[in-house]
N, CA, C and O atoms as a Tripos MOL2 file, in Angstrom:
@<TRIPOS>MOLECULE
protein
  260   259    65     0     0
PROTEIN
NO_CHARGES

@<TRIPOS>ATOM
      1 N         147.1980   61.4250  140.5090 N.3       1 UNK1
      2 CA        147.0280   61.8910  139.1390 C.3       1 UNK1
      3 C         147.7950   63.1970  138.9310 C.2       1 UNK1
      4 O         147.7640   64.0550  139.8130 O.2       1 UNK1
      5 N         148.5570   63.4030  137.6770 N.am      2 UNK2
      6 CA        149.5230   64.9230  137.7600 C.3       2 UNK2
      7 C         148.4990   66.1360  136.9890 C.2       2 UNK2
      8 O         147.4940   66.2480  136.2880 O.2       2 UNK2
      9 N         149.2530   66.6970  137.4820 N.am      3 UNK3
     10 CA        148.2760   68.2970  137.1890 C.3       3 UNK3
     11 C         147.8370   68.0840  135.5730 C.2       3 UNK3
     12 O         148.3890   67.1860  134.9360 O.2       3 UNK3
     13 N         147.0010   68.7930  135.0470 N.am      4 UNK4
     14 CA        146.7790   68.4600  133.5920 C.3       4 UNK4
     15 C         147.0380   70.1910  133.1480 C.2       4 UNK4
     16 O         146.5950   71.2230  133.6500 O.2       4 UNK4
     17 N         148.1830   69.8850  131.6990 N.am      5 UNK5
     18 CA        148.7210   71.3360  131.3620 C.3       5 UNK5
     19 C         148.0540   72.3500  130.4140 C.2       5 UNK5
     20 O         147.4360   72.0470  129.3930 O.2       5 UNK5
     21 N         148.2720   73.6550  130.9090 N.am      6 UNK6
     22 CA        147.4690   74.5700  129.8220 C.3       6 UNK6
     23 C         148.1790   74.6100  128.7150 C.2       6 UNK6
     24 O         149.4080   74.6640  128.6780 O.2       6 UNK6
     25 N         147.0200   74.5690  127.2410 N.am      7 UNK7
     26 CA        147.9540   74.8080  126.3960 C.3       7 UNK7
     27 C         148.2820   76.5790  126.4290 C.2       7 UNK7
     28 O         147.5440   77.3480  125.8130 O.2       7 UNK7
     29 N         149.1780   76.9480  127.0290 N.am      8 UNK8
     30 CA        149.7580   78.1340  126.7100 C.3       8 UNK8
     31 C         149.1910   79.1970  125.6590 C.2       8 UNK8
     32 O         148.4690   80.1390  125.9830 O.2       8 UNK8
     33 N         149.6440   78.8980  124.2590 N.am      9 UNK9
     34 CA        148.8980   79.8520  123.5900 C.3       9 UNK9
     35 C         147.5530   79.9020  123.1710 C.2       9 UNK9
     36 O         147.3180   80.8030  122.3650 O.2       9 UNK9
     37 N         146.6210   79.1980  123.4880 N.am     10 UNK10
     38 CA        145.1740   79.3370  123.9340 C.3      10 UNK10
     39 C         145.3690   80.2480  124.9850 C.2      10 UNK10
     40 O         145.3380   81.4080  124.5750 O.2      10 UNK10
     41 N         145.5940   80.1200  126.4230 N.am     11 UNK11
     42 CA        145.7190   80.6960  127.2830 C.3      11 UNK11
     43 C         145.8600   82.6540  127.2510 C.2      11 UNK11
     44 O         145.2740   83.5560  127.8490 O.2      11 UNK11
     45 N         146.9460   82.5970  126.2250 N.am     12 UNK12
     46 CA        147.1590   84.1320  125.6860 C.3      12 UNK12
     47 C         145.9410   84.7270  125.2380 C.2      12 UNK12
     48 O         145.4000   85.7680  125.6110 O.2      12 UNK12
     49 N         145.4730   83.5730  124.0480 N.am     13 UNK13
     50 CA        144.0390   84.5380  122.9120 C.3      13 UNK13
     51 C         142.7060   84.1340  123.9240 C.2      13 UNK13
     52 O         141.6980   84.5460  123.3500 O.2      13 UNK13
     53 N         142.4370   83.6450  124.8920 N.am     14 UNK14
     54 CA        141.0560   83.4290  125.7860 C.3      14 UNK14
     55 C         140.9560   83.7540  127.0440 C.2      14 UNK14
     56 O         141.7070   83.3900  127.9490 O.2      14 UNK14
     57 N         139.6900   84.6940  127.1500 N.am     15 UNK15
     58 CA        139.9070   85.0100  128.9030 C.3      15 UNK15
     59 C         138.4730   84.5940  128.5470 C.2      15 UNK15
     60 O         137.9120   84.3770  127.4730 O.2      15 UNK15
     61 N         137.9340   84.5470  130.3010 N.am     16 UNK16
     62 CA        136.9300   84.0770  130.8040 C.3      16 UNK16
     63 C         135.5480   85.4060  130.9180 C.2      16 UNK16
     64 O         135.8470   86.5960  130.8300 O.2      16 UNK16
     65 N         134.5650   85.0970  131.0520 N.am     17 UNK17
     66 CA        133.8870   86.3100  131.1890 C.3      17 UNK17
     67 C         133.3040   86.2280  132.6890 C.2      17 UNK17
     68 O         133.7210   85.2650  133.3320 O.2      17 UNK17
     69 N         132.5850   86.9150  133.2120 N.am     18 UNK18
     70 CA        132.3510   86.9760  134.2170 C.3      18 UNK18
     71 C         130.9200   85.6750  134.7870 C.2      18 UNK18
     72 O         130.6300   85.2600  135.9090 O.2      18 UNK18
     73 N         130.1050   85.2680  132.8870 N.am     19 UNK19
     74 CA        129.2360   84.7380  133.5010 C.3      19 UNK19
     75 C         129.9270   83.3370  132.8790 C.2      19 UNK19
     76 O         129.2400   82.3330  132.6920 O.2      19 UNK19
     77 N         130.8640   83.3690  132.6840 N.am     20 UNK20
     78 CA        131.6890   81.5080  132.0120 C.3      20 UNK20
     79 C         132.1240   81.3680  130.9130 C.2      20 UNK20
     80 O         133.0080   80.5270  130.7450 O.2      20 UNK20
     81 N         131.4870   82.3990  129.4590 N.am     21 UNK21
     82 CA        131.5820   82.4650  128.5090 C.3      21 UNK21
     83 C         133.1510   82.8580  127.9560 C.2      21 UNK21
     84 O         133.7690   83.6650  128.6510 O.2      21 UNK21
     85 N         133.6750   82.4350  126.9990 N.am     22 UNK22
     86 CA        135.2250   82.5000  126.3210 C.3      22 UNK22
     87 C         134.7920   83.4310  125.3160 C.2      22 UNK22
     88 O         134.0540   83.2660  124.3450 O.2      22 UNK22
     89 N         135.5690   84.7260  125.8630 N.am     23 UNK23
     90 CA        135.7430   86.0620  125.1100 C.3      23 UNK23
     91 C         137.0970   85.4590  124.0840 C.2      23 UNK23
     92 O         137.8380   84.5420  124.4370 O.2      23 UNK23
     93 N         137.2130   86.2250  122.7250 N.am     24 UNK24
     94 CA        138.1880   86.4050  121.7560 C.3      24 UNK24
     95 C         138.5290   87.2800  120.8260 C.2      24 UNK24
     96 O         137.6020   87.8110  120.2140 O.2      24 UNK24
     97 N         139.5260   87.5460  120.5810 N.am     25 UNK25
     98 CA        139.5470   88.7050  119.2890 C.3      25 UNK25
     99 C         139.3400   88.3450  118.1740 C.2      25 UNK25
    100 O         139.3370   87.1970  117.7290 O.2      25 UNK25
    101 N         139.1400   89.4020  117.6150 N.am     26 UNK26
    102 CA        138.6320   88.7320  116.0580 C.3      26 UNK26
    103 C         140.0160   88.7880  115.0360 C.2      26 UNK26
    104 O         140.9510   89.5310  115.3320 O.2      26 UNK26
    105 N         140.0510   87.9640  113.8560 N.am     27 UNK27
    106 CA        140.7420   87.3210  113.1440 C.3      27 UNK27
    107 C         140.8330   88.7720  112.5070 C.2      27 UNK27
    108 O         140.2220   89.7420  112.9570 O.2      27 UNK27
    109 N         141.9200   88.8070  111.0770 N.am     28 UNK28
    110 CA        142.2480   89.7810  110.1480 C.3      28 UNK28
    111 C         142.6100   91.4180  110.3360 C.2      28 UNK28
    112 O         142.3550   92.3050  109.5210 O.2      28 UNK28
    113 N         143.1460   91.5370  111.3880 N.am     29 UNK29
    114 CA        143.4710   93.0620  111.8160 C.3      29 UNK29
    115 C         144.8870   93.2970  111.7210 C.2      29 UNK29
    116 O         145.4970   94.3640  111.8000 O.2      29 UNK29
    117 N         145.3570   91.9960  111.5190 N.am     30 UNK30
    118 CA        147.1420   92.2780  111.7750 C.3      30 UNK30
    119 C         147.8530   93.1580  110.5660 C.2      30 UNK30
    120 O         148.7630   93.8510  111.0220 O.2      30 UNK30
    121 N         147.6940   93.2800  109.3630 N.am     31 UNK31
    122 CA        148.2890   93.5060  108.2840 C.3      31 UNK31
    123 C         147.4410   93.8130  106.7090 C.2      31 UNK31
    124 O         146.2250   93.6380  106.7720 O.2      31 UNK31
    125 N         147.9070   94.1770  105.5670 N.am     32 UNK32
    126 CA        146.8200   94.6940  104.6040 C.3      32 UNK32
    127 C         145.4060   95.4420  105.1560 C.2      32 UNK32
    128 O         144.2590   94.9990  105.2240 O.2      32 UNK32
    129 N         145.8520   96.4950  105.4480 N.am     33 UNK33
    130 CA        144.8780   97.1000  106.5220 C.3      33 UNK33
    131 C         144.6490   98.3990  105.4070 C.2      33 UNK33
    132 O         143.9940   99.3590  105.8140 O.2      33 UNK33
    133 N         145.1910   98.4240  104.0020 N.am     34 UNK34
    134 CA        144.7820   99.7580  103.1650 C.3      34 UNK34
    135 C         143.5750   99.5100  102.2620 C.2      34 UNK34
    136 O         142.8330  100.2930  101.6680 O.2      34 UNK34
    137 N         143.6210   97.8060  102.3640 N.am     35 UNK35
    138 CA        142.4380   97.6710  100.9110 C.3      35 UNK35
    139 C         140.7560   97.2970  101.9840 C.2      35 UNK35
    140 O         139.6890   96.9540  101.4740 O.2      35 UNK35
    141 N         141.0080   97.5020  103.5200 N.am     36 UNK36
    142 CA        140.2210   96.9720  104.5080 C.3      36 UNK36
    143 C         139.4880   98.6230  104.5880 C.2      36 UNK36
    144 O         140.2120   99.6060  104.4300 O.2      36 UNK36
    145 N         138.1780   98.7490  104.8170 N.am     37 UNK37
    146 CA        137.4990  100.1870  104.8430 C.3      37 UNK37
    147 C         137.5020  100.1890  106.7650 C.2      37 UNK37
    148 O         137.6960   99.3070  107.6010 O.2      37 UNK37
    149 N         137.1950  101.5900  106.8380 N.am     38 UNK38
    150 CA        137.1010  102.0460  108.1740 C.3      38 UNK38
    151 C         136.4250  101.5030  109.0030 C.2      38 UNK38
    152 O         136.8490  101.1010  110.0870 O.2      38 UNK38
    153 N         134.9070  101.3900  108.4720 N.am     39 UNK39
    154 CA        134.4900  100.5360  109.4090 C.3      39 UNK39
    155 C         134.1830   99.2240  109.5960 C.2      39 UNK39
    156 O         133.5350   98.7930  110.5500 O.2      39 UNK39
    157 N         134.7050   98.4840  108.5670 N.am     40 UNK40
    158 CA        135.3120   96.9270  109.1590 C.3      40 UNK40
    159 C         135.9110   96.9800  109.8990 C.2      40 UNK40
    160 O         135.5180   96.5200  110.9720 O.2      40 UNK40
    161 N         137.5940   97.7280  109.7830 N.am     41 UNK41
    162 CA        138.2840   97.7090  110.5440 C.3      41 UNK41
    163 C         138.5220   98.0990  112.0110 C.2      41 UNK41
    164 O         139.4260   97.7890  112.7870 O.2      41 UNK41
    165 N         137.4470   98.8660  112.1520 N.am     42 UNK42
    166 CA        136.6220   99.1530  113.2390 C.3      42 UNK42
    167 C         135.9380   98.2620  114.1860 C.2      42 UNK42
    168 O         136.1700   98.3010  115.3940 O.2      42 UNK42
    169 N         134.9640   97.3320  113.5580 N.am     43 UNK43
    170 CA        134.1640   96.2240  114.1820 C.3      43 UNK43
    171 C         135.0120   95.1440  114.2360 C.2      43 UNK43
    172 O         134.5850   94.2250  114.9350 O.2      43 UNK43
    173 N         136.8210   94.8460  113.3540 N.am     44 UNK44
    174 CA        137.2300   93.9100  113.9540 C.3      44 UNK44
    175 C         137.6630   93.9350  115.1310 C.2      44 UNK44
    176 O         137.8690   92.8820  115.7340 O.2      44 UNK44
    177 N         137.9450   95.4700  115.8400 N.am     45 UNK45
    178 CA        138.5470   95.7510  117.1180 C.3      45 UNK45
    179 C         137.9490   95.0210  118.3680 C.2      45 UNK45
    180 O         138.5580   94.5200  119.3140 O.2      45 UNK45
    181 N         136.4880   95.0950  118.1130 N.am     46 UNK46
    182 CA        135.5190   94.4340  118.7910 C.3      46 UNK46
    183 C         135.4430   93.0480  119.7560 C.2      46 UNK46
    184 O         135.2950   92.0980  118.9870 O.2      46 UNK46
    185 N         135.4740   92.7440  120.6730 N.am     47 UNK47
    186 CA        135.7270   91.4000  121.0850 C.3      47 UNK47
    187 C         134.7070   90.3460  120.3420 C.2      47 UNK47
    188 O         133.9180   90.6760  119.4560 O.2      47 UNK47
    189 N         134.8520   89.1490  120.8130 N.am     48 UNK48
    190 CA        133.4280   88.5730  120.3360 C.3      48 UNK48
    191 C         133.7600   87.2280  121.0790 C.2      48 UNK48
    192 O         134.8680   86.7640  121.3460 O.2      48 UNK48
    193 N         132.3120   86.6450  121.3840 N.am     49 UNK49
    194 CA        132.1700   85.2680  122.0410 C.3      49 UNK49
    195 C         132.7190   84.0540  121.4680 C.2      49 UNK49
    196 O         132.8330   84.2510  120.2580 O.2      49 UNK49
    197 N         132.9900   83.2520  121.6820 N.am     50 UNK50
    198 CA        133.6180   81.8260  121.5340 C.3      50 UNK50
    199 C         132.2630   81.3350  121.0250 C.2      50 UNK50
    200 O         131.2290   81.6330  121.6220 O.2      50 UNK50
    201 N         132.2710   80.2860  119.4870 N.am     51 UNK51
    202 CA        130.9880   79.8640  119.6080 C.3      51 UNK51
    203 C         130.6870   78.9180  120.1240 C.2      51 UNK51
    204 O         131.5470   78.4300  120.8570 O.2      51 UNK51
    205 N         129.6810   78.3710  120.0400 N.am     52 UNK52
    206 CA        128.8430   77.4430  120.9620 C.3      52 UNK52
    207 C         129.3850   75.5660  120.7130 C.2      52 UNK52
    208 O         129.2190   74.6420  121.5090 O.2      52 UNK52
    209 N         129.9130   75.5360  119.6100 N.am     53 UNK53
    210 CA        130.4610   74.6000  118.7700 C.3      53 UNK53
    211 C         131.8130   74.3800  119.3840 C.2      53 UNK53
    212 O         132.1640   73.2300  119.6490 O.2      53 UNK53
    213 N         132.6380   75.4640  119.6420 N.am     54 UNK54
    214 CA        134.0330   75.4120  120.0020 C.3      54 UNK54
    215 C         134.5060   74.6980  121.7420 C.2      54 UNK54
    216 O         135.3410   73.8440  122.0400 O.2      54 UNK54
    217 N         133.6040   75.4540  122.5470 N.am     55 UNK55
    218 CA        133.5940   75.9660  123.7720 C.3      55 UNK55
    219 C         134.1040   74.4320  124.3890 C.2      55 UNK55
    220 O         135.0130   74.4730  125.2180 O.2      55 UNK55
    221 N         133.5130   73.0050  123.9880 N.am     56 UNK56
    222 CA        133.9720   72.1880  124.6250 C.3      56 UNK56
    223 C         135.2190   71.6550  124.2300 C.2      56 UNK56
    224 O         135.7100   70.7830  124.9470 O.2      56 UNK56
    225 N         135.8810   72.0650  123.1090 N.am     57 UNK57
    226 CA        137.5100   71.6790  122.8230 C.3      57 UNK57
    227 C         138.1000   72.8690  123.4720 C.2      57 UNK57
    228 O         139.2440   72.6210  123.8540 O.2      57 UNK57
    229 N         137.6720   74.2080  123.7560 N.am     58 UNK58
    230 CA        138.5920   74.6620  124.5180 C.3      58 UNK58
    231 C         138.8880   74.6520  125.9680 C.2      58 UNK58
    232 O         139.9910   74.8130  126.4890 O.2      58 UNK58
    233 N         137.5180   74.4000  126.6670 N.am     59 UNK59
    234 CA        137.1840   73.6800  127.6780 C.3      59 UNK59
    235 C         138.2450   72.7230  128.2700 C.2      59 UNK59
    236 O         138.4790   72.6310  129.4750 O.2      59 UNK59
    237 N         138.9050   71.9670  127.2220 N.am     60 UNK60
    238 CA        139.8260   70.7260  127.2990 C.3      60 UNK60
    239 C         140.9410   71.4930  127.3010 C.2      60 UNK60
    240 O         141.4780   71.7210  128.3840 O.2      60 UNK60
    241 N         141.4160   71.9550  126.2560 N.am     61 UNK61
    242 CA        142.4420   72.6880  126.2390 C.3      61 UNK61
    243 C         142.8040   73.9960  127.4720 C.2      61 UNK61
    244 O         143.8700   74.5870  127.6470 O.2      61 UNK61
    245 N         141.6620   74.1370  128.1040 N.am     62 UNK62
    246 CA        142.3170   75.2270  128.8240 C.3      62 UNK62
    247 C         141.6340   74.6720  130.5340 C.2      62 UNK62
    248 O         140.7680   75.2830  131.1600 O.2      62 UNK62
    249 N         142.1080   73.7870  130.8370 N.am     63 UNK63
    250 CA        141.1820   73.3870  132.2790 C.3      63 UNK63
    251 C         141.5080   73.8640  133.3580 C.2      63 UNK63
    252 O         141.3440   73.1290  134.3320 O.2      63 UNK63
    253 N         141.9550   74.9440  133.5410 N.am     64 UNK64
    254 CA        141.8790   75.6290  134.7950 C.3      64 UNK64
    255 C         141.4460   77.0960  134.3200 C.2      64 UNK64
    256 O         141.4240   77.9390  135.2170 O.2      64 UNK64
    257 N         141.1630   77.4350  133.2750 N.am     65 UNK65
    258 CA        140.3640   79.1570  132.8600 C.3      65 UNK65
    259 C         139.1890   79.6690  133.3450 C.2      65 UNK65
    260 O         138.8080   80.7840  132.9880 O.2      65 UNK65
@<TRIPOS>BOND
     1     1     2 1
     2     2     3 1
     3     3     4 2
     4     3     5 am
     5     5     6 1
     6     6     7 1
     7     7     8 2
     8     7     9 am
     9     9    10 1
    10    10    11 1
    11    11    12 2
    12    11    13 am
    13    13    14 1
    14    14    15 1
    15    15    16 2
    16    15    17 am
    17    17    18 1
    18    18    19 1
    19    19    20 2
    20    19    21 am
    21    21    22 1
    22    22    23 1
    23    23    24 2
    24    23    25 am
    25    25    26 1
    26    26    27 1
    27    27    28 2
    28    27    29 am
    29    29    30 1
    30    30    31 1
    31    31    32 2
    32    31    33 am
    33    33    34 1
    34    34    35 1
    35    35    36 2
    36    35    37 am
    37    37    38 1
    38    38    39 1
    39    39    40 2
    40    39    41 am
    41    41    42 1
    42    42    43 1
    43    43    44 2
    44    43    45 am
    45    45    46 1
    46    46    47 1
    47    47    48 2
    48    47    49 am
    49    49    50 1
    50    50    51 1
    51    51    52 2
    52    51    53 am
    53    53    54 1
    54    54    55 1
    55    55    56 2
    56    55    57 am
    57    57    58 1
    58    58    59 1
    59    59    60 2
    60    59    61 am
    61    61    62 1
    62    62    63 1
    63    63    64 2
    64    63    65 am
    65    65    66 1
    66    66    67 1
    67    67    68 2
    68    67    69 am
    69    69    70 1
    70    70    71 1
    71    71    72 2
    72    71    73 am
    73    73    74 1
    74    74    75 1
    75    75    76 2
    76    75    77 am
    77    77    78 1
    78    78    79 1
    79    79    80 2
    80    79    81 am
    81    81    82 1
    82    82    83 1
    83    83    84 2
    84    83    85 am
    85    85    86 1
    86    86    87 1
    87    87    88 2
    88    87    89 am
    89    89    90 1
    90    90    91 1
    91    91    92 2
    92    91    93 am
    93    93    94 1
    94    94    95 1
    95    95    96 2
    96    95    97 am
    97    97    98 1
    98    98    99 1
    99    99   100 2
   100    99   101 am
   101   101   102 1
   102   102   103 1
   103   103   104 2
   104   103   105 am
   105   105   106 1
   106   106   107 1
   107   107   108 2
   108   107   109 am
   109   109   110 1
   110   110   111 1
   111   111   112 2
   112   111   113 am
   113   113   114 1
   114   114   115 1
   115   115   116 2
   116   115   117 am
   117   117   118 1
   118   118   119 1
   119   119   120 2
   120   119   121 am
   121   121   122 1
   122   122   123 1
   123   123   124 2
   124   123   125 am
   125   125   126 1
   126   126   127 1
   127   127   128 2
   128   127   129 am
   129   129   130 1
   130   130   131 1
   131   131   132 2
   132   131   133 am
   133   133   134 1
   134   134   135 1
   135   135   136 2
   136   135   137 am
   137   137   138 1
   138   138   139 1
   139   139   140 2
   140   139   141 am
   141   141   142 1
   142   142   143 1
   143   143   144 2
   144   143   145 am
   145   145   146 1
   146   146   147 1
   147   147   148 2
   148   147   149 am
   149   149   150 1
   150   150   151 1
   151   151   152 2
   152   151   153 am
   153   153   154 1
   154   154   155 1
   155   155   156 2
   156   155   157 am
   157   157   158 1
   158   158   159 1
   159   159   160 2
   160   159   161 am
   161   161   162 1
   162   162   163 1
   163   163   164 2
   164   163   165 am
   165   165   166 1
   166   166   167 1
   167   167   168 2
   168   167   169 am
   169   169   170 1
   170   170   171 1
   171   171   172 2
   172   171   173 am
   173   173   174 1
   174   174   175 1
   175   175   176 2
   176   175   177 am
   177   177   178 1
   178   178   179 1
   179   179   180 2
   180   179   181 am
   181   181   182 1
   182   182   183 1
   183   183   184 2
   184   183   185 am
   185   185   186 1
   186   186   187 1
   187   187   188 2
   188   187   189 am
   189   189   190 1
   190   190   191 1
   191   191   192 2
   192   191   193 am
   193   193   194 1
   194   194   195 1
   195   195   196 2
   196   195   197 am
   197   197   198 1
   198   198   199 1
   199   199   200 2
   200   199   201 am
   201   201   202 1
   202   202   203 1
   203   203   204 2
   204   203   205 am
   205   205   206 1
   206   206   207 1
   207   207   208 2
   208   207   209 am
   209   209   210 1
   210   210   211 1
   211   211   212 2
   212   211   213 am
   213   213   214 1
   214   214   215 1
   215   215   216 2
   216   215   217 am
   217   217   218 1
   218   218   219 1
   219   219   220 2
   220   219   221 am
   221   221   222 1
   222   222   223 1
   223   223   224 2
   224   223   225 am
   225   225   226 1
   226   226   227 1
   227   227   228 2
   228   227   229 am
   229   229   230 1
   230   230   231 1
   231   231   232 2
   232   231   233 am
   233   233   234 1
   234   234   235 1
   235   235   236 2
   236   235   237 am
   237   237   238 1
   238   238   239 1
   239   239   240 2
   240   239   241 am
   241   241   242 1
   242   242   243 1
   243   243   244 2
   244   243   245 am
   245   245   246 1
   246   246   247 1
   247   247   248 2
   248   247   249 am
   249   249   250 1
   250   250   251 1
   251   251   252 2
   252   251   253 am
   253   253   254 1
   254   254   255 1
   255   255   256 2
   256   255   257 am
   257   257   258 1
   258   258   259 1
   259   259   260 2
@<TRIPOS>SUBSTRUCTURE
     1 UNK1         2 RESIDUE 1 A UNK
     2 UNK2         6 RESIDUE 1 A UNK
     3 UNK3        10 RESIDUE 1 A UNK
     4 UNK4        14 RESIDUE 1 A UNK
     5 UNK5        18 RESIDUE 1 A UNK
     6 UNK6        22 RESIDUE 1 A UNK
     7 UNK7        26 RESIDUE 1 A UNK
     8 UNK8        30 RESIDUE 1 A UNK
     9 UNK9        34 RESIDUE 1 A UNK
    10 UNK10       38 RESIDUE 1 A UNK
    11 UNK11       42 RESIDUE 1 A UNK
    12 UNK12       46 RESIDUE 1 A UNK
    13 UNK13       50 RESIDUE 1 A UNK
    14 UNK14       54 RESIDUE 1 A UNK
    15 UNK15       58 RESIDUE 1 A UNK
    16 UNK16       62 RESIDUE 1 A UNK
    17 UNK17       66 RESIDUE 1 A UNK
    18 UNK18       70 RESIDUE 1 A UNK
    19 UNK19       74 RESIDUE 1 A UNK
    20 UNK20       78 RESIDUE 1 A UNK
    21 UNK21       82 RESIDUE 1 A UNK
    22 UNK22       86 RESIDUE 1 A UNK
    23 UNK23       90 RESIDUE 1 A UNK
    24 UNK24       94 RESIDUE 1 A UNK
    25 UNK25       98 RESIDUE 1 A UNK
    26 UNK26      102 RESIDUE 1 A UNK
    27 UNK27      106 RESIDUE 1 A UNK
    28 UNK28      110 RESIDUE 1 A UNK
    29 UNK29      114 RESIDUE 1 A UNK
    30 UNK30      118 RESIDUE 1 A UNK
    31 UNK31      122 RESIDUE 1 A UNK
    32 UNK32      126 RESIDUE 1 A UNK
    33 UNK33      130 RESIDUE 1 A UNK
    34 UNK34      134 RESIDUE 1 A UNK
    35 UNK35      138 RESIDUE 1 A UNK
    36 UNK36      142 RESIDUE 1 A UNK
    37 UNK37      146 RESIDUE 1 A UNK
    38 UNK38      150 RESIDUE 1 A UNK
    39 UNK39      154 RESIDUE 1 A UNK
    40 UNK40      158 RESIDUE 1 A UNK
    41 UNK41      162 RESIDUE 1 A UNK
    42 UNK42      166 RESIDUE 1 A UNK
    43 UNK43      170 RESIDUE 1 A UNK
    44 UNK44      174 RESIDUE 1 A UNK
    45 UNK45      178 RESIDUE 1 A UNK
    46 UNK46      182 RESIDUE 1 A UNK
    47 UNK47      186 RESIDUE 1 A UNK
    48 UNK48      190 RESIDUE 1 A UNK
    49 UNK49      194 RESIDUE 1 A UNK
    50 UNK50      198 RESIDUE 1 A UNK
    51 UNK51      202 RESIDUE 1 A UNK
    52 UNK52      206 RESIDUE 1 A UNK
    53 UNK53      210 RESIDUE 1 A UNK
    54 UNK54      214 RESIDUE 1 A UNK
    55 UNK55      218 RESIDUE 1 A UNK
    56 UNK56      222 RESIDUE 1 A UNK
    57 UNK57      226 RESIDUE 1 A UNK
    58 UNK58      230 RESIDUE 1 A UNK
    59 UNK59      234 RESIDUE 1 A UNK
    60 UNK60      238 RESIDUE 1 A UNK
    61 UNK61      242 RESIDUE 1 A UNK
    62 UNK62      246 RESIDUE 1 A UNK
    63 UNK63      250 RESIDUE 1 A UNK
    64 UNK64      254 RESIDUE 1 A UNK
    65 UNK65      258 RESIDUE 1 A UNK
């Protein structure tokens, strides 16, 4: 059977946590960042968990993480 491939740019936006869980950054920080207040822009810096819904399509997508 041949190796099965990572998709790559998953690979970039997901690391693993220490207890299994898929850490991610959060969405909307890239740009229009004047009409965004301080501390949104603040808590998007924040990591946040993969939800519970997702975890088995990325699971697929990333099988060696």
């Amino acid at each position: 059977m041949p190796k099965m491939k990572t998709r790559r740019a998953a690979a970039k936006r997901f690391k693993v946590t220490g207890t299994g869980k898929l850490k991610r950054n959060k969405a909307y920080k890239s740009h229009i960042l004047t009409k965004k207040t301080t501390k949104r822009k603040r808590n998007l810096r924040q990591s946040a968990i993969v939800d519970s819904t997702n975890v088995k399509n990325m699971k697929k997508v990333l099988p060696y993480l």
